[in-house]
C-alpha positions as CSV (number, residue, x, y, z in Angstrom):
1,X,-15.9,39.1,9.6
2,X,-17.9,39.5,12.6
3,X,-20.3,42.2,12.0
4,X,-23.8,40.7,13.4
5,X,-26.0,43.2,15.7
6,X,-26.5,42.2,18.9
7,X,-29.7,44.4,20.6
8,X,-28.0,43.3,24.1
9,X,-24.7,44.3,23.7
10,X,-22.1,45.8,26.1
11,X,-19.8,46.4,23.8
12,X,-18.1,46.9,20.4
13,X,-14.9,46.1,19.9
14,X,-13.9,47.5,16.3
15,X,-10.3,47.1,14.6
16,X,-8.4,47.4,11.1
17,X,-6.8,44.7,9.3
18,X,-5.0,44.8,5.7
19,X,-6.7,43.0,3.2
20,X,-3.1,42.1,1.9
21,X,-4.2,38.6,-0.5
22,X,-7.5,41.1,-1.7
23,X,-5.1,43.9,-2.3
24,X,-8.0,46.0,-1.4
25,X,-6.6,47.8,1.3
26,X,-8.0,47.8,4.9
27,X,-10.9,46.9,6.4
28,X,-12.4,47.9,9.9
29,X,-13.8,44.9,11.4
30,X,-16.0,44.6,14.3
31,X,-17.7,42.6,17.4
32,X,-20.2,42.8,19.7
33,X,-19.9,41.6,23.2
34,X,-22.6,40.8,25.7
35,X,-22.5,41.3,29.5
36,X,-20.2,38.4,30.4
37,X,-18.6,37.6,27.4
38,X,-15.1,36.5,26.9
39,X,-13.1,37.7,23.4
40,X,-9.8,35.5,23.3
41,X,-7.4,36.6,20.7
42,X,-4.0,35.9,19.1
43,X,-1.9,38.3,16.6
44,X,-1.0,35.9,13.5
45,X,3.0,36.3,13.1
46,X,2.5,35.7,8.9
47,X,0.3,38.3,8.2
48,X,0.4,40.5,11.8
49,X,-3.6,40.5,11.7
50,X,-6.0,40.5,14.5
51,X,-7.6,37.6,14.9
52,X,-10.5,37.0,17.5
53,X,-10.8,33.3,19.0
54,X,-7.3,32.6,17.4
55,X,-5.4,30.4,18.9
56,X,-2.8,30.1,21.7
57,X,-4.5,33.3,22.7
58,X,-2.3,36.1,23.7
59,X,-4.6,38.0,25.8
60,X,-8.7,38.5,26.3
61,X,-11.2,40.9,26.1
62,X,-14.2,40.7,28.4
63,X,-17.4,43.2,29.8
64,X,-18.5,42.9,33.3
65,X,-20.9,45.4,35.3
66,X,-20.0,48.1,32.7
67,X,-16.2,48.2,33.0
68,X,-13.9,46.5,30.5
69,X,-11.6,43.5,31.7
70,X,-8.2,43.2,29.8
71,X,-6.1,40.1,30.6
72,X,-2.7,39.6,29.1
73,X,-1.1,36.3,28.8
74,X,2.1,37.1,27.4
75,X,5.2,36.8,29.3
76,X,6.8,40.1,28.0
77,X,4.5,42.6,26.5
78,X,2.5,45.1,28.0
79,X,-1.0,46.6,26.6
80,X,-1.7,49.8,27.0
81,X,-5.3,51.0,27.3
82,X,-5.8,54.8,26.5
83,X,-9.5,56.9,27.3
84,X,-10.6,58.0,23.9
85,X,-12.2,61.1,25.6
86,X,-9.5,61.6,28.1
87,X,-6.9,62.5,25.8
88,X,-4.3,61.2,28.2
89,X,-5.4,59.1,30.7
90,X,-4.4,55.5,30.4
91,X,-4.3,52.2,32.5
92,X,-1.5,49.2,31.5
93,X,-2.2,45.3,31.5
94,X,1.4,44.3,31.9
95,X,2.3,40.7,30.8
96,X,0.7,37.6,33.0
97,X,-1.6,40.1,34.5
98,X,-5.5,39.4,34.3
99,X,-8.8,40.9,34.3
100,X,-7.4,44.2,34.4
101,X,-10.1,46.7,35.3
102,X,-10.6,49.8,32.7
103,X,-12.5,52.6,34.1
104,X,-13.0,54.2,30.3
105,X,-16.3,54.4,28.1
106,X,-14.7,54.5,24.8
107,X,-10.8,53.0,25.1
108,X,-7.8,52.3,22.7
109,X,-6.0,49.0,23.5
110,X,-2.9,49.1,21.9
111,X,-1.0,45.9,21.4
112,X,2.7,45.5,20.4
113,X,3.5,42.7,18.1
114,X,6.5,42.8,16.3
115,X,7.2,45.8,14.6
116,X,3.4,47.0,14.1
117,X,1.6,48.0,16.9
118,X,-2.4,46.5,16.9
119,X,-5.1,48.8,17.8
120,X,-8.5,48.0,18.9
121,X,-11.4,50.5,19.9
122,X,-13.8,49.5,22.4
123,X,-17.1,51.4,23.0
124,X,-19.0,50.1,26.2
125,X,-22.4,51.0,27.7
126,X,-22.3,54.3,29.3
127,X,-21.9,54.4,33.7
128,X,-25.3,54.7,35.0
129,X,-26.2,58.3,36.4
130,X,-27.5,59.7,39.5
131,X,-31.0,61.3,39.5
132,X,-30.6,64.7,38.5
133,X,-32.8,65.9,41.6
134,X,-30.4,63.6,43.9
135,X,-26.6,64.9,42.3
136,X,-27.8,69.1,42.4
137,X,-27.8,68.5,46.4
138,X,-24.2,67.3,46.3
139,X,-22.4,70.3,44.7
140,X,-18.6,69.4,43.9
141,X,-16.3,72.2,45.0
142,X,-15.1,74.4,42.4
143,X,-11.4,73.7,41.1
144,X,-10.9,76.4,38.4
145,X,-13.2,79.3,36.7
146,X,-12.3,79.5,33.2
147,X,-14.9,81.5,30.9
148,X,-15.2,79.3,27.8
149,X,-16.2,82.2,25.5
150,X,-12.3,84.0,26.4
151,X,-9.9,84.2,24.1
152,X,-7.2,82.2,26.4
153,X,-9.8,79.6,26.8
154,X,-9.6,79.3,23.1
155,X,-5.8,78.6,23.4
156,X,-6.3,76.4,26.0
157,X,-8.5,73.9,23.6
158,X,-6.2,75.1,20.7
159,X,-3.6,73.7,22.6
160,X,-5.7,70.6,23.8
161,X,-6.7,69.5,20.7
162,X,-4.0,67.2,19.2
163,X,-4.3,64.9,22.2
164,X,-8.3,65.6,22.3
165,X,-8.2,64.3,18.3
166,X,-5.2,62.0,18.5
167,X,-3.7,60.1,21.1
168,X,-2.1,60.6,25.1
169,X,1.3,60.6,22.9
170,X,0.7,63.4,20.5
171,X,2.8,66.6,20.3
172,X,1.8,69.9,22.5
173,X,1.6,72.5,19.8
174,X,4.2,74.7,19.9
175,X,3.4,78.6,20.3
176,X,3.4,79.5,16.8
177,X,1.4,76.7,15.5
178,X,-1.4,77.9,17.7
179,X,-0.8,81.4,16.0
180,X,-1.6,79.2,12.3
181,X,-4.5,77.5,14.1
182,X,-6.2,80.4,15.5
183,X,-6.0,82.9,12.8
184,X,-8.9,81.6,11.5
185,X,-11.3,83.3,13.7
186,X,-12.1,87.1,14.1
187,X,-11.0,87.0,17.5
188,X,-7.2,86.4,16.6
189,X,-6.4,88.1,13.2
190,X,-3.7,89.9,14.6
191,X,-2.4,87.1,16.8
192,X,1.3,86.6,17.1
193,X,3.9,84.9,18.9
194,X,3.6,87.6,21.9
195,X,0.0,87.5,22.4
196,X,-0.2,83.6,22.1
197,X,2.0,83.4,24.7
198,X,0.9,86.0,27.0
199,X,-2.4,84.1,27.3
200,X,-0.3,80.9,28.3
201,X,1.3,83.1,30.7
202,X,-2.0,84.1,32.3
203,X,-3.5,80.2,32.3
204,X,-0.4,79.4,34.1
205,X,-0.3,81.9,36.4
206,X,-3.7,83.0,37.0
207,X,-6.3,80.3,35.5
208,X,-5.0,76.8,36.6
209,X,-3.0,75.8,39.4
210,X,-0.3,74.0,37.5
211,X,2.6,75.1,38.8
212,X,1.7,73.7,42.1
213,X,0.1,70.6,40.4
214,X,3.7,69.7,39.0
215,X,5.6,70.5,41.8
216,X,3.1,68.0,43.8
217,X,2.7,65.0,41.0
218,X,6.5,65.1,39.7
219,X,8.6,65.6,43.0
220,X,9.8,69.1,41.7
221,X,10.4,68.5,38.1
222,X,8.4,71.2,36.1
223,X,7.2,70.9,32.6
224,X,6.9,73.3,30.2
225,X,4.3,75.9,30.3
226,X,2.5,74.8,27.0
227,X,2.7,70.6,28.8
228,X,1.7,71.4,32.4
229,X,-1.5,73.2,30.7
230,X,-2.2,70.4,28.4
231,X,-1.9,67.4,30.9
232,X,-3.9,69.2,33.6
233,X,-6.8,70.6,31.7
234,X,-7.4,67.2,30.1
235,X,-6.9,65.0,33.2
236,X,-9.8,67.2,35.2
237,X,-12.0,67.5,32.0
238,X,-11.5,71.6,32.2
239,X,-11.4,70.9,28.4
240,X,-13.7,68.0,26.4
241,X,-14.3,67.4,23.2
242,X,-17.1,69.3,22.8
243,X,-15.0,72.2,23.4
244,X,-13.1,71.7,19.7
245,X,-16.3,73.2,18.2
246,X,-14.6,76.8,19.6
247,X,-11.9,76.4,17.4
248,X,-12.0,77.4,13.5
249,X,-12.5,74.7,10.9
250,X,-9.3,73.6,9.4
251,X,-9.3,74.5,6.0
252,X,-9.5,70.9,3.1
């Protein structure tokens, strides 16, 4: 297991393997990477584990100037790297491709072998920052005005949240599951399919500019209400993580 602290790192790469001959279930494993560093690994076909350094490598793992580098060497399979706080952003390393540049802080690659797909989570050092004094000279222009404390803001994250907690391919709740999720707070004790839905209705037409985002990124096609919403709040950050603290705790 390679679990040594490294003061210099760039970056942890952290994954699960079964402990199938221990019978002890799984295990989260983990590595540190320094600036420069090179992780070759291979997916053993007997017991479908990860294994770092194996060998003939499949693919590679390396840090340079704060951005993760993926290279695959396969001939046929494609890697997927999702943004852990992006909920669906993503980039692909498609087979024979190397050095692949990842944009992300925190990122899931996801590696298809066989029937199990491999996951690893990779935390790097954070993008350096501007000087505060420097960046409030160089206001961005504003895109939306959403008031965080509304109730449809609160169905916005409601909605959000899955794909905020889960993955870029995780369900968009469905109207009446936000109704369960949200009945939890004072502000929604008499929610209902109607009034769920006529604060979708006003996000759509009135908060974000999503029908014109879809016409414009999908050559006409539109979405669903409940998907535009979801895709274009988390691609421009409108709602973050932070934001899930809003919603009411799930009950154990």
């Amino acid at each position: 297991m390679h679990s040594r602290v490294e003061t210099d790192a760039a970056a942890i790469v952290t994954w699960v393997n079964s402990n199938h001959d221990l019978d002890q279930g799984s295990a989260r494993e983990r590595i540190y990477l320094k600036a420069g560093d090179q992780l070759d690994f291979r997916i053993a076909s007997r017991t479908g584990r990860f294994e770092p350094g194996g060998k003939p490598s499949i693919g590679a793992l390396e840090f340079c100037e704060n951005r993760l580098l993926v290279s695959n060497f396969t001939t046929s399979a494609t890697y997927v790297i999702e943004n852990l706080e992006g909920g669906i952003e993503l980039v692909k390393a498609r087979p024979r491709q190397l050095r692949v540049a990842i944009p992300f802080e925190m990122s899931r690659v996801l590696i298809p072998s066989g029937e199990n797909i491999t996951e690893l989570t990779v935390f790097g050092s954070p993008p350096p920052l501007m000087r505060e004094e420097l960046s409030a000279r160089i206001p961005g222009p504003p895109m939306v005005n959403v008031e965080t404390a509304s109730k449809y803001f609160a169905v916005l994250v409601a909605l959000c949240e899955p794909r905020l907690r889960g993955s870029s391919m995780a369900a968009v709740p469905s109207v009446q599951e936000v109704v369960e999720r949200l009945r939890g707070s004072s502000q929604f004790r008499g929610a209902n399919r109607s009034s769920i839905n006529y604060h979708i209705n006003y996000l759509a037409d009135q908060k974000l500019p999503v029908n014109r985002w879809t016409k414009c990124v999908d050559e006409g096609r539109m979405h669903s209400k409940r998907e535009a919403l979801v895709a274009f709040a988390l691609r421009f950050d409108i709602v973050r993580e932070e934001h899930l603290d809003l919603l009411p705790n799930v009950a154990c």
